[in-house]
Predicted model as a PDB file, atoms N, CA, C, CB and O in Angstrom, pLDDT in the B-factor column:
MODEL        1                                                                  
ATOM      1  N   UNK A   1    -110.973-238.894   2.750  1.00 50.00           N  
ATOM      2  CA  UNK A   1    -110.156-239.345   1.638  1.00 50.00           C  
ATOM      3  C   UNK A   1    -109.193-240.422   2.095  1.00 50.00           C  
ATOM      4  CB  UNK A   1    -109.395-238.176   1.019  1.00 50.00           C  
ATOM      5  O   UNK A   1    -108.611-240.368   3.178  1.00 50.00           O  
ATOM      6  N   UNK A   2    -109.082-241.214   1.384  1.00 51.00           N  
ATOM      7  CA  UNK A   2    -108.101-242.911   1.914  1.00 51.00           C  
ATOM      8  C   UNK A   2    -107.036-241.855   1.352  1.00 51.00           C  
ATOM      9  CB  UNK A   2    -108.349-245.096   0.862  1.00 51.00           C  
ATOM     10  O   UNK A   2    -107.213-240.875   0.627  1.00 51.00           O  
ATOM     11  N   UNK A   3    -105.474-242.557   2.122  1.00 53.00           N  
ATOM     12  CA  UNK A   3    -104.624-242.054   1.632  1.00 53.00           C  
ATOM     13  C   UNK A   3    -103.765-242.595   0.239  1.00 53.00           C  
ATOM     14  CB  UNK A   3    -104.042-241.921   2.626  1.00 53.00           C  
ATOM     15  O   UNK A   3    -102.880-242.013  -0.388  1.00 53.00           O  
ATOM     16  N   UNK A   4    -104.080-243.276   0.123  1.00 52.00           N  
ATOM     17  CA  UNK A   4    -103.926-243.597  -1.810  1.00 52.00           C  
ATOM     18  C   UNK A   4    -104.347-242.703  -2.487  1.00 52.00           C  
ATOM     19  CB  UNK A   4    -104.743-244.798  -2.543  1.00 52.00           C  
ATOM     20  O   UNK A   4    -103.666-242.499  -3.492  1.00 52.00           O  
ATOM     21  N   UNK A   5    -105.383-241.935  -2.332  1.00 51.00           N  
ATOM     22  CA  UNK A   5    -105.941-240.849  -3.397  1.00 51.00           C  
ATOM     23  C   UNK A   5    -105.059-239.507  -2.668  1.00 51.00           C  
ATOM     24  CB  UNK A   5    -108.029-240.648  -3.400  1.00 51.00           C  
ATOM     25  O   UNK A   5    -105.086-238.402  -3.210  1.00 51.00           O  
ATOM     26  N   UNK A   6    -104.440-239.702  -1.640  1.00 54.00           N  
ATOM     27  CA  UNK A   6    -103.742-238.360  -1.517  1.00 54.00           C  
ATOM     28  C   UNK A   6    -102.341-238.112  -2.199  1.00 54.00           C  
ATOM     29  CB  UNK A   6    -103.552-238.110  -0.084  1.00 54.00           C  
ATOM     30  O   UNK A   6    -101.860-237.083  -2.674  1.00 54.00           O  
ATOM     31  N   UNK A   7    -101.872-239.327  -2.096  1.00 55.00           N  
ATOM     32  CA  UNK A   7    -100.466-239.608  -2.920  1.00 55.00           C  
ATOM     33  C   UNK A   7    -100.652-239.643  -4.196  1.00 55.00           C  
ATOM     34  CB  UNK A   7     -99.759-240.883  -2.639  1.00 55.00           C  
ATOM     35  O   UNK A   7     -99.789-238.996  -4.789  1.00 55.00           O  
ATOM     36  N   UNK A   8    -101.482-240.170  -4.923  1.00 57.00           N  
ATOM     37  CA  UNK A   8    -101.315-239.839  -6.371  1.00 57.00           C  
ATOM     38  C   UNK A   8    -101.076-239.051  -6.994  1.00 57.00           C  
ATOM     39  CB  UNK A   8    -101.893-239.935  -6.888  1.00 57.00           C  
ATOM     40  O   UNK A   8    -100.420-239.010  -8.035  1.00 57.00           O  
ATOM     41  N   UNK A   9    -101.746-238.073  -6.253  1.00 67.00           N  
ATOM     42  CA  UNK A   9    -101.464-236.258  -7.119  1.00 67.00           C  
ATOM     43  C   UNK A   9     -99.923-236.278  -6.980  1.00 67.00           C  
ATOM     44  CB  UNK A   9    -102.275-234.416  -6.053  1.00 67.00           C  
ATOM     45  O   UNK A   9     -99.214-236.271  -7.986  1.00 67.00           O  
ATOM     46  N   UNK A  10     -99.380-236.304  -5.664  1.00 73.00           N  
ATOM     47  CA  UNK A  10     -98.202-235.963  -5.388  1.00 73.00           C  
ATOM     48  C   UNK A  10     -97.153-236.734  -6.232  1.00 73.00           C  
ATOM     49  CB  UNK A  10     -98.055-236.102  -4.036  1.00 73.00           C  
ATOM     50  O   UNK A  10     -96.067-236.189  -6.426  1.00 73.00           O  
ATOM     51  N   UNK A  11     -97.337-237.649  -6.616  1.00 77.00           N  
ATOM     52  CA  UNK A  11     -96.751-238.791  -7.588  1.00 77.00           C  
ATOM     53  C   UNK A  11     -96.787-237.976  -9.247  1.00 77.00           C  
ATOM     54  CB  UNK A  11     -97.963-240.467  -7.497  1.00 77.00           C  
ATOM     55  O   UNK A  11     -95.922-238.098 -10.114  1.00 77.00           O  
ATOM     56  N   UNK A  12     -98.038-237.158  -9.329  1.00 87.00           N  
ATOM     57  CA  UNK A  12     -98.460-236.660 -10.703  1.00 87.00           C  
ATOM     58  C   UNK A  12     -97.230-235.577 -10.410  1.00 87.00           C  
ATOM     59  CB  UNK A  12    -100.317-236.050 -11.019  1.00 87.00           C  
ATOM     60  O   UNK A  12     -96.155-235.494 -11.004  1.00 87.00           O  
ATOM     61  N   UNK A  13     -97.607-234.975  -9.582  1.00 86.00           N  
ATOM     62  CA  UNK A  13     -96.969-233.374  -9.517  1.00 86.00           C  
ATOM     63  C   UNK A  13     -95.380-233.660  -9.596  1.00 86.00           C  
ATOM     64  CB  UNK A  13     -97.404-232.399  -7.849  1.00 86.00           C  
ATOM     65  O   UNK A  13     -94.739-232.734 -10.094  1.00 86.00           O  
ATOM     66  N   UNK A  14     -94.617-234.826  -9.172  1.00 88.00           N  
ATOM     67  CA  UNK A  14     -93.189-234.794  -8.802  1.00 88.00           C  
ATOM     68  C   UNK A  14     -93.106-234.859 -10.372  1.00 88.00           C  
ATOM     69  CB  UNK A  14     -92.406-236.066  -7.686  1.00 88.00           C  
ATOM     70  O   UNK A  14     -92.560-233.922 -10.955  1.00 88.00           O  
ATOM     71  N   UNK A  15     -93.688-236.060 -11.185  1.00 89.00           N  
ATOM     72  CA  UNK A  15     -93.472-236.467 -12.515  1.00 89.00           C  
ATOM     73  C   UNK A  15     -93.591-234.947 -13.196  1.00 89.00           C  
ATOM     74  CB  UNK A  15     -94.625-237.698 -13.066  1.00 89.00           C  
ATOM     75  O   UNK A  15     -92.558-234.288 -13.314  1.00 89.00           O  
ATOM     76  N   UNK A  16     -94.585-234.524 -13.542  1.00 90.00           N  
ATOM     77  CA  UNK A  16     -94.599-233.181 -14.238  1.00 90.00           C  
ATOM     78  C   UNK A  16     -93.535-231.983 -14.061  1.00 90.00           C  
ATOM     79  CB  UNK A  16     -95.808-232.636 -13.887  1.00 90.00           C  
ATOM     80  O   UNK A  16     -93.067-231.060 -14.728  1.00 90.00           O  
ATOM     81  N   UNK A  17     -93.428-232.546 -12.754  1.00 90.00           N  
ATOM     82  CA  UNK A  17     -92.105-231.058 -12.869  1.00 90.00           C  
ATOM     83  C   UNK A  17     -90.658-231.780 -12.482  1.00 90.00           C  
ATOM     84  CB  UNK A  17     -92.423-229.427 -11.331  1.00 90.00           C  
ATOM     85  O   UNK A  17     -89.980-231.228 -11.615  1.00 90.00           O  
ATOM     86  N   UNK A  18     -90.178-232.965 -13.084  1.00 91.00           N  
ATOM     87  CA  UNK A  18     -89.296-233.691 -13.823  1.00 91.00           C  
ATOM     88  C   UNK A  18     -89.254-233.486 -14.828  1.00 91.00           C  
ATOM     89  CB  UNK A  18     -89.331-234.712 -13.821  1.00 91.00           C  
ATOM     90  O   UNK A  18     -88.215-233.286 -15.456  1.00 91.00           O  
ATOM     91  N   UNK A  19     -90.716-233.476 -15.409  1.00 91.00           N  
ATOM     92  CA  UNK A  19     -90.528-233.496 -16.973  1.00 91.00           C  
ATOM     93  C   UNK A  19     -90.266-232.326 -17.192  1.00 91.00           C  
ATOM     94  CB  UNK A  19     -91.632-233.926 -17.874  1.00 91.00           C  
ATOM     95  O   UNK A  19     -89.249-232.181 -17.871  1.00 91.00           O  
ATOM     96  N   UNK A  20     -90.820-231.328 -16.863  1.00 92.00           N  
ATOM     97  CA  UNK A  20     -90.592-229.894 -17.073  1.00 92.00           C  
ATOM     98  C   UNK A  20     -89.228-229.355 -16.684  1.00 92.00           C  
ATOM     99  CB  UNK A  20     -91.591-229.152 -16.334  1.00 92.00           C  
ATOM    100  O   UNK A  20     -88.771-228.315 -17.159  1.00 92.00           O  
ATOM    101  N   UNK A  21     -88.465-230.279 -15.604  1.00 92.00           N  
ATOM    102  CA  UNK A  21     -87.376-229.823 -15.436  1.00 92.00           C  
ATOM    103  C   UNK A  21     -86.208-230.390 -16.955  1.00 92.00           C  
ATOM    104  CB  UNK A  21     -87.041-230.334 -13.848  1.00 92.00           C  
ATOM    105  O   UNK A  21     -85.291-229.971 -17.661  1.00 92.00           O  
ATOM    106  N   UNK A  22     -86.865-231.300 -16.792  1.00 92.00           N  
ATOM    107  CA  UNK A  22     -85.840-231.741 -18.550  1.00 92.00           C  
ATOM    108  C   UNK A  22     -86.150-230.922 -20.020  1.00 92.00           C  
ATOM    109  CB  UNK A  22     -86.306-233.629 -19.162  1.00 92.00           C  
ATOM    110  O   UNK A  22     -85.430-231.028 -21.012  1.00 92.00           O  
ATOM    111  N   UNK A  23     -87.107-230.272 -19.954  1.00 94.00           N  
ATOM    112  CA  UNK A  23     -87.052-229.430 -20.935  1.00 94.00           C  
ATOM    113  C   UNK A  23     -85.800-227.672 -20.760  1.00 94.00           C  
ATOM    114  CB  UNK A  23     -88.789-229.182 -21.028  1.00 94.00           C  
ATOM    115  O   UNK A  23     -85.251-226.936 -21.580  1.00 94.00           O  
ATOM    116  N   UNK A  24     -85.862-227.713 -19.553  1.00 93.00           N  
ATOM    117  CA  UNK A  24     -84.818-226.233 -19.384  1.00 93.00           C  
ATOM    118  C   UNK A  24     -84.061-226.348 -20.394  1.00 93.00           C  
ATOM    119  CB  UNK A  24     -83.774-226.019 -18.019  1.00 93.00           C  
ATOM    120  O   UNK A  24     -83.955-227.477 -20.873  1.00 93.00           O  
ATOM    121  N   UNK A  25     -83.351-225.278 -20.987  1.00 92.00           N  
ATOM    122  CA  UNK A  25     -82.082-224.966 -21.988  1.00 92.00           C  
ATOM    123  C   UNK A  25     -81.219-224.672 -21.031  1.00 92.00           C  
ATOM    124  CB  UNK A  25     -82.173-223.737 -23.135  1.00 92.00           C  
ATOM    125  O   UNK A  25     -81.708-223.598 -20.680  1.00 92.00           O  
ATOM    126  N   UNK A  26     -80.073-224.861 -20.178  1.00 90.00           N  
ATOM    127  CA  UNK A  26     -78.949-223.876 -19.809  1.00 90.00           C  
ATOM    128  C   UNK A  26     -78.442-223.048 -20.612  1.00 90.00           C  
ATOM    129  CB  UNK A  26     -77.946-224.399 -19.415  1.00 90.00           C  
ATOM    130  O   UNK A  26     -78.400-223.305 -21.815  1.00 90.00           O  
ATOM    131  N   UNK A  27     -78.017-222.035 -20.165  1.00 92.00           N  
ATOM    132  CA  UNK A  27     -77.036-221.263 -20.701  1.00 92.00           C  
ATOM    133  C   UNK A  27     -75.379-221.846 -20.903  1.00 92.00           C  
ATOM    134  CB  UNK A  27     -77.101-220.109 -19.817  1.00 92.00           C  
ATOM    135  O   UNK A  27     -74.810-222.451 -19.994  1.00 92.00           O  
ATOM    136  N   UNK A  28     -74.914-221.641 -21.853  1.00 96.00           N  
ATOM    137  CA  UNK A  28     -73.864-221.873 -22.139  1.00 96.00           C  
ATOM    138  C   UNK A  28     -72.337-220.745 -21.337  1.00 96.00           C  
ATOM    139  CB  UNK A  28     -74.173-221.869 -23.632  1.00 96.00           C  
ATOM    140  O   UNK A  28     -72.924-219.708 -21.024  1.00 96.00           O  
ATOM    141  N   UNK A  29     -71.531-220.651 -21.125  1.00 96.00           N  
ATOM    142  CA  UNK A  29     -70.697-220.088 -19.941  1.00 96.00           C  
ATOM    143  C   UNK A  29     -70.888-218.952 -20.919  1.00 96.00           C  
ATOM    144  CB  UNK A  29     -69.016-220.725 -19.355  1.00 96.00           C  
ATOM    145  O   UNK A  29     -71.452-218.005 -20.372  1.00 96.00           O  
ATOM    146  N   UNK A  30     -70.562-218.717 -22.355  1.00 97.00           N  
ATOM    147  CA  UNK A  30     -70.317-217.300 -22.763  1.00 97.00           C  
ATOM    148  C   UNK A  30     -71.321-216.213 -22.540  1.00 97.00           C  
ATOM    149  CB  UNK A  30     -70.078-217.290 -24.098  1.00 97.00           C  
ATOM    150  O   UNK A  30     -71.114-215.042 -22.220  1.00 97.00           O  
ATOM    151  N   UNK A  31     -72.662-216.949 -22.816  1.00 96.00           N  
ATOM    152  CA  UNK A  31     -73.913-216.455 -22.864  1.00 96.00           C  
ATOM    153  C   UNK A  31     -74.176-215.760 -21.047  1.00 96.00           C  
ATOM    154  CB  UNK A  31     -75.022-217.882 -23.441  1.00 96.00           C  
ATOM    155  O   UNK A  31     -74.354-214.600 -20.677  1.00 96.00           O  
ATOM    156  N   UNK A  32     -74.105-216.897 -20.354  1.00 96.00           N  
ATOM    157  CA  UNK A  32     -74.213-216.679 -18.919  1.00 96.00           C  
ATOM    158  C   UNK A  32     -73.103-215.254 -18.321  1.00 96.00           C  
ATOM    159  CB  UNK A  32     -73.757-218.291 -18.196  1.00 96.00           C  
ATOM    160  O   UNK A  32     -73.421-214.348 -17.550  1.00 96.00           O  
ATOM    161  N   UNK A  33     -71.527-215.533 -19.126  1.00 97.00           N  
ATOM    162  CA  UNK A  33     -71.180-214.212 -18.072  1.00 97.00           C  
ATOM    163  C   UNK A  33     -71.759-212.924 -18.741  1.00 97.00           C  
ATOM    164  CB  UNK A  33     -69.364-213.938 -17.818  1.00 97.00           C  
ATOM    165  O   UNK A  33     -71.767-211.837 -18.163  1.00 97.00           O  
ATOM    166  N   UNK A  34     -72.424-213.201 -20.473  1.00 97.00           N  
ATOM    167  CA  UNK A  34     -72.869-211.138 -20.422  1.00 97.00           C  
ATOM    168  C   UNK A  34     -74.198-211.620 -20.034  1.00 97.00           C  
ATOM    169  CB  UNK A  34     -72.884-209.767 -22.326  1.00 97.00           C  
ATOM    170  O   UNK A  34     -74.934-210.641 -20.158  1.00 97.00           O  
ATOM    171  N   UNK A  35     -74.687-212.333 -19.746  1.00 97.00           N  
ATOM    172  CA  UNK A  35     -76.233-212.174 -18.777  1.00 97.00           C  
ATOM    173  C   UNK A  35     -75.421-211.198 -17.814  1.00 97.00           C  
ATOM    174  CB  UNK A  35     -77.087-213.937 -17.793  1.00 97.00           C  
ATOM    175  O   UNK A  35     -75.473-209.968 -17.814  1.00 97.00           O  
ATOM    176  N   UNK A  36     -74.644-212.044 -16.977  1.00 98.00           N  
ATOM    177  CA  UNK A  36     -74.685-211.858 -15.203  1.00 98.00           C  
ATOM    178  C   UNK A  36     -73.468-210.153 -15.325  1.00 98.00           C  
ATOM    179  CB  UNK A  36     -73.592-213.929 -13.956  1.00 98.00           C  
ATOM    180  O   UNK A  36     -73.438-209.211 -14.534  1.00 98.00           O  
ATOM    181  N   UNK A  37     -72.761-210.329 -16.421  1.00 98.00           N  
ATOM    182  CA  UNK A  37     -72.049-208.891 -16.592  1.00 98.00           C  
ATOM    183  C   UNK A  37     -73.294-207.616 -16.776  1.00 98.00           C  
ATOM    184  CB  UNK A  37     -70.945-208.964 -18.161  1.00 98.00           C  
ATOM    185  O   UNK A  37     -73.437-206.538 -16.199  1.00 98.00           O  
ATOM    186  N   UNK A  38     -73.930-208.172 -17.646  1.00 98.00           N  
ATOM    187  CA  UNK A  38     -75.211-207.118 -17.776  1.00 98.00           C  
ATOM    188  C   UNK A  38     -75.980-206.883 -16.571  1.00 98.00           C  
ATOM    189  CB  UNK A  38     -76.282-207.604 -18.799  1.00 98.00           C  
ATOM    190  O   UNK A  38     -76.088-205.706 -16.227  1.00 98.00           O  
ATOM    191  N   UNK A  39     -76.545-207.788 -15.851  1.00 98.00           N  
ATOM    192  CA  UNK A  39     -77.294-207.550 -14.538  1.00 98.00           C  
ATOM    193  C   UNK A  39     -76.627-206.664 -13.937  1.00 98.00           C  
ATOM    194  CB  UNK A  39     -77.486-208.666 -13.638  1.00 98.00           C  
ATOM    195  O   UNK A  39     -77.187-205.640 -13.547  1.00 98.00           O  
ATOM    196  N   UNK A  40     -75.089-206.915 -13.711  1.00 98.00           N  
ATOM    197  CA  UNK A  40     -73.988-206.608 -12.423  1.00 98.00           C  
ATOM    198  C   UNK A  40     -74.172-204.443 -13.041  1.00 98.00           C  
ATOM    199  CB  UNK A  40     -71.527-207.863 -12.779  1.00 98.00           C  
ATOM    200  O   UNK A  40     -74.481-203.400 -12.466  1.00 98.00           O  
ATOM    201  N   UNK A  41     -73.848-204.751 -14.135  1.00 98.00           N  
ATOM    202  CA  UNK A  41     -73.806-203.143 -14.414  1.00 98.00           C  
ATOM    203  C   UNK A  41     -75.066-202.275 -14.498  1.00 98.00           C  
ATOM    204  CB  UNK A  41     -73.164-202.906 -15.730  1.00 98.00           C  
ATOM    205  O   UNK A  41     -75.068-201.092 -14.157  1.00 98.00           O  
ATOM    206  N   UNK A  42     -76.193-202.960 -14.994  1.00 98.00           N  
ATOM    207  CA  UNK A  42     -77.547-202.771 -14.856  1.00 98.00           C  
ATOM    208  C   UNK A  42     -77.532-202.166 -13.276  1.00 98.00           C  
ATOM    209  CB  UNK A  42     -78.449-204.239 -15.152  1.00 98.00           C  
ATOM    210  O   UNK A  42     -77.718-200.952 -13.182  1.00 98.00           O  
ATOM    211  N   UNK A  43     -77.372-202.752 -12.324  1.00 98.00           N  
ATOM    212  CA  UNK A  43     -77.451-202.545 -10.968  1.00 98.00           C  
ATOM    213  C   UNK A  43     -76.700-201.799 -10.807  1.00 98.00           C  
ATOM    214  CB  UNK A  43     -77.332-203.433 -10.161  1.00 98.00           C  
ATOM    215  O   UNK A  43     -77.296-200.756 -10.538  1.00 98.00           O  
ATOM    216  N   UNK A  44     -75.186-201.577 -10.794  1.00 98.00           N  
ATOM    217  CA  UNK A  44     -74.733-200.004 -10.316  1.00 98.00           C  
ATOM    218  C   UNK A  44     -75.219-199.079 -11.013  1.00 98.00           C  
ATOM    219  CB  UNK A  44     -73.317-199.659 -10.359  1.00 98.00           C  
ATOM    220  O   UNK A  44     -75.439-198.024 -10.419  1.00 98.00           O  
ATOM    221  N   UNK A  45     -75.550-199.160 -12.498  1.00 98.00           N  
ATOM    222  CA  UNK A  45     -76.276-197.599 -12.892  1.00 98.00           C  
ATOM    223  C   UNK A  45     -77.066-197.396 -12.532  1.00 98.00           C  
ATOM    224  CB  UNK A  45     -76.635-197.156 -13.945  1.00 98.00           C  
ATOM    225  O   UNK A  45     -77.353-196.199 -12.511  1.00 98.00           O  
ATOM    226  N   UNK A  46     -78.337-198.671 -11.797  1.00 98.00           N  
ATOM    227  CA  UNK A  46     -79.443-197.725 -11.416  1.00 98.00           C  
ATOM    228  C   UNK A  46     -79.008-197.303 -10.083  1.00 98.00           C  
ATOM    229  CB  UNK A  46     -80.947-198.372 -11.408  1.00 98.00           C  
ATOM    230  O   UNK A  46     -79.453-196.188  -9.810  1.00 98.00           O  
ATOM    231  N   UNK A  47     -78.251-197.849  -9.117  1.00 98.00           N  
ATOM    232  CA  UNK A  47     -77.542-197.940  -8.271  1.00 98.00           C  
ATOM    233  C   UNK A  47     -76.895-196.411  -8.118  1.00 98.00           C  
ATOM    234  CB  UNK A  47     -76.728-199.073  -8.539  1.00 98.00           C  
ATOM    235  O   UNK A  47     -77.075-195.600  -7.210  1.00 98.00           O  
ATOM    236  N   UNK A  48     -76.381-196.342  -8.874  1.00 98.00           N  
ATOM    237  CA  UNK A  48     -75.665-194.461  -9.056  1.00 98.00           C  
ATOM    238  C   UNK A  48     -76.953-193.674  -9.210  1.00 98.00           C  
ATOM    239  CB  UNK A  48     -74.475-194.019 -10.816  1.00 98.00           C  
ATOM    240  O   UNK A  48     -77.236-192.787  -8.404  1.00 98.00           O  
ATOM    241  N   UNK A  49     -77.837-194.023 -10.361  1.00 98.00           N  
ATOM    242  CA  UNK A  49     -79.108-193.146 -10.632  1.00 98.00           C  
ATOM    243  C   UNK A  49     -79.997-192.747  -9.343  1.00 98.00           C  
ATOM    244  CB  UNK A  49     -80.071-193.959 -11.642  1.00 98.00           C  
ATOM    245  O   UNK A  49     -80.695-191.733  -9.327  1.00 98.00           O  
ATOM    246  N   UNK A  50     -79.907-193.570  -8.362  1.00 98.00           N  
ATOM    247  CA  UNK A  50     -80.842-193.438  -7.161  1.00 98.00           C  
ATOM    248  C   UNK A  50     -80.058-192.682  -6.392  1.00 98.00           C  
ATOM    249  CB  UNK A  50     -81.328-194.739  -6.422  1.00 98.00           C  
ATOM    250  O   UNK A  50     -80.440-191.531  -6.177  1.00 98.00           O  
ATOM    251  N   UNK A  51     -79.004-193.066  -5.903  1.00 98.00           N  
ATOM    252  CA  UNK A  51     -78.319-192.318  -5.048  1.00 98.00           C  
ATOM    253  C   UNK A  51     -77.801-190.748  -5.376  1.00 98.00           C  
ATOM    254  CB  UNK A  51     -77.284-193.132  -4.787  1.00 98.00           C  
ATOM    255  O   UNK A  51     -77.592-189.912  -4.497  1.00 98.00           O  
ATOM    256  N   UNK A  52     -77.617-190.492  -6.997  1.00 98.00           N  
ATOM    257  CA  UNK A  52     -78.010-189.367  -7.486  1.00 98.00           C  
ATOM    258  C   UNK A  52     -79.073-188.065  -7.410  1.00 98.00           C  
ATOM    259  CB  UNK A  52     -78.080-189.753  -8.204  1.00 98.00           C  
ATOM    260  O   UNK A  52     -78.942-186.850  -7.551  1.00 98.00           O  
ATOM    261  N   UNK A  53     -80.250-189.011  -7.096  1.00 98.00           N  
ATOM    262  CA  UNK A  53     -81.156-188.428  -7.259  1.00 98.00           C  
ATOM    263  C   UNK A  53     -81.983-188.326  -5.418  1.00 98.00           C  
ATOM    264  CB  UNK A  53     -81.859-189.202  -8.574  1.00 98.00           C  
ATOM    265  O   UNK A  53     -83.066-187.879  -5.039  1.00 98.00           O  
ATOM    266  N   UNK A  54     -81.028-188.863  -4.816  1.00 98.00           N  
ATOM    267  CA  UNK A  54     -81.412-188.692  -3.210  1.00 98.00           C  
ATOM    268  C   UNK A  54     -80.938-187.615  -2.656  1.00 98.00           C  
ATOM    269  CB  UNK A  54     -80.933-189.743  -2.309  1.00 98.00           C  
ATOM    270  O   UNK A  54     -81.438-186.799  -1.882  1.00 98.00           O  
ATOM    271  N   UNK A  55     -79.446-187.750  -3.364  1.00 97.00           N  
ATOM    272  CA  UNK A  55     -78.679-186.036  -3.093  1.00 97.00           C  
ATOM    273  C   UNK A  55     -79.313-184.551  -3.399  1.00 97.00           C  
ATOM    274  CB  UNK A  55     -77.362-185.903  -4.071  1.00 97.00           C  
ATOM    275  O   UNK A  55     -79.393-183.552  -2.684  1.00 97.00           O  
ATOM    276  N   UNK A  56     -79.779-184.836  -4.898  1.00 97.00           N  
ATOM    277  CA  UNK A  56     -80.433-183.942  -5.069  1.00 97.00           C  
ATOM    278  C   UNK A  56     -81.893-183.730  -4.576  1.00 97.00           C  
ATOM    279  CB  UNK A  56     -80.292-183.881  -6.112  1.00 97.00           C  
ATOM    280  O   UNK A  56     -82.374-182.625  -4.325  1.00 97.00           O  
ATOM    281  N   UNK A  57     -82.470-184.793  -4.480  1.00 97.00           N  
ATOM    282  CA  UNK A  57     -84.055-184.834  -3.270  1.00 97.00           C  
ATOM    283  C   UNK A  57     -83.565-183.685  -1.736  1.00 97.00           C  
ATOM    284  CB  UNK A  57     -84.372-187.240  -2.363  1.00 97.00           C  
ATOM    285  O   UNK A  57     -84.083-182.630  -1.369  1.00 97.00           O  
ATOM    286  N   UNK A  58     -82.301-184.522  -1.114  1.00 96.00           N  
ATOM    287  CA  UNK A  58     -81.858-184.446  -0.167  1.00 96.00           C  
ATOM    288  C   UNK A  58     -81.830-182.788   0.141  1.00 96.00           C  
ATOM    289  CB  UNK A  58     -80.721-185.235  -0.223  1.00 96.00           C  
ATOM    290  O   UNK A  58     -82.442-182.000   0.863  1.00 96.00           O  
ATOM    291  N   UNK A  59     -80.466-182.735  -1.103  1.00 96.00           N  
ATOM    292  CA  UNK A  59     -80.271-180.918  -0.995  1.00 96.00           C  
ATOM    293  C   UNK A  59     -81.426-179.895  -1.199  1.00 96.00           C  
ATOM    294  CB  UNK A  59     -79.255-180.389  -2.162  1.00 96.00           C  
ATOM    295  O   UNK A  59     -81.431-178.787  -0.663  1.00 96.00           O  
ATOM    296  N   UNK A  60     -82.568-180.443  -2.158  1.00 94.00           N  
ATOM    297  CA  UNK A  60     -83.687-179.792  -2.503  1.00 94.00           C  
ATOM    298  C   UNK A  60     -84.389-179.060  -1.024  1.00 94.00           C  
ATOM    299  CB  UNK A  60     -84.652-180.924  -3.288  1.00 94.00           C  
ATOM    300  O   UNK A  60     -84.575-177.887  -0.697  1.00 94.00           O  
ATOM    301  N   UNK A  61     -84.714-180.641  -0.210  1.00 94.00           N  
ATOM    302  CA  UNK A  61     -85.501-180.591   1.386  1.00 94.00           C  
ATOM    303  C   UNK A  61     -84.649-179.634   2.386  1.00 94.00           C  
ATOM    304  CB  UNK A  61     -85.549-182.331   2.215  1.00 94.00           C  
ATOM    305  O   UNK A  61     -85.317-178.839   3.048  1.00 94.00           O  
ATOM    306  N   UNK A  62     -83.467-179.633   2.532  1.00 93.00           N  
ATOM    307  CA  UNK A  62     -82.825-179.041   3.164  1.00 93.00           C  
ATOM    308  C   UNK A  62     -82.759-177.409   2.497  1.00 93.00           C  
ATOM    309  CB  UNK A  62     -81.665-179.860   3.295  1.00 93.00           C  
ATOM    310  O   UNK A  62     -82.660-176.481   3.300  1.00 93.00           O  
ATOM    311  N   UNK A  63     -82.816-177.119   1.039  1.00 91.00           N  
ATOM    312  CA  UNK A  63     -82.737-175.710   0.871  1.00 91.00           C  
ATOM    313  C   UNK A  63     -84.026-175.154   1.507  1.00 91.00           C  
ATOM    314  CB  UNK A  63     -82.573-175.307  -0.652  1.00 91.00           C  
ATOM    315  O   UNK A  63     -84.051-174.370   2.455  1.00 91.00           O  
ATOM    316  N   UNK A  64     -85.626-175.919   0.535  1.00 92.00           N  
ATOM    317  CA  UNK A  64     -86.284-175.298   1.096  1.00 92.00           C  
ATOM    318  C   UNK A  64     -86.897-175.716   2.546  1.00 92.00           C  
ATOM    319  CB  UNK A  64     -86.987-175.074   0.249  1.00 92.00           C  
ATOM    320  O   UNK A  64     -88.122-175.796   2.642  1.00 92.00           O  
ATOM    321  N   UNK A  65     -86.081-175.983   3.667  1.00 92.00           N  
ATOM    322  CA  UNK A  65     -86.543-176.073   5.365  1.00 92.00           C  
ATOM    323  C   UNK A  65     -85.897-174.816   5.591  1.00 92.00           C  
ATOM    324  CB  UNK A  65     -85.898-177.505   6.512  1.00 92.00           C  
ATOM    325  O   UNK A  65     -86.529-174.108   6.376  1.00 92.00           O  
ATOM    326  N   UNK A  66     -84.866-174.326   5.163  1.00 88.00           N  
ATOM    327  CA  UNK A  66     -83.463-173.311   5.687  1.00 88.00           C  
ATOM    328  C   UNK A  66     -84.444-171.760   5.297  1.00 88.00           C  
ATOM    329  CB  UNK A  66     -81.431-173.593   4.346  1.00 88.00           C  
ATOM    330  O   UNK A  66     -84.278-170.671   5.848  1.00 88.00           O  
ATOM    331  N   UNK A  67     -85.669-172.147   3.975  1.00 80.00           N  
ATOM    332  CA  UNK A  67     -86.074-170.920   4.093  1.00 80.00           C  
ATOM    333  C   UNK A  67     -86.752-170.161   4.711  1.00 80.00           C  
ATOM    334  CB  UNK A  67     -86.327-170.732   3.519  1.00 80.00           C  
ATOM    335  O   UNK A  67     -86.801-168.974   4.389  1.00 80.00           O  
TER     336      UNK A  67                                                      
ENDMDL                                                                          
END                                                                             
C-alpha cells in the first residue's frame, strides 16, 4: 500500500469524529450536579448494601465453622 492510501482513512476518521464531536449536548451545571449528586449517593447505598451484606455473609461463615 503507497502511503497516501494509508492517510486518507486517517484524515476520514479525524473528520467524522469532529463531526460527531460537535453534535454532543453538554449538560447544563444544574442538570450535571443531580447527575453527579445521584451517582455520588447511588454509590454509598450500594456501598452500605455490600458491606452489609459481607457482615452478615461474614457472621453466617464464622457461626457455621464454630459448629
Amino acid at each position: 500500500m503507497s502511503e497516501a492510501a494509508e492517510k486518507a482513512p486517517k484524515k476520514s476518521w479525524f473528520k467524522g469524529l469532529k463531526a460527531e464531536y460537535k453534535k454532543i449536548i453538554w449538560p447544563d451545571r444544574k442538570s450535571l450536579t443531580k447527575q453527579t449528586a445521584a451517582v455520588v449517593v447511588t454509590s454509598i447505598v450500594l456501598g452500605i448494601i455490600i458491606k452489609v451484606l459481607d457482615v452478615i455473609m461474614t457472621y453466617g461463615v464464622d457461626a457455621l465453622i464454630k459448629l
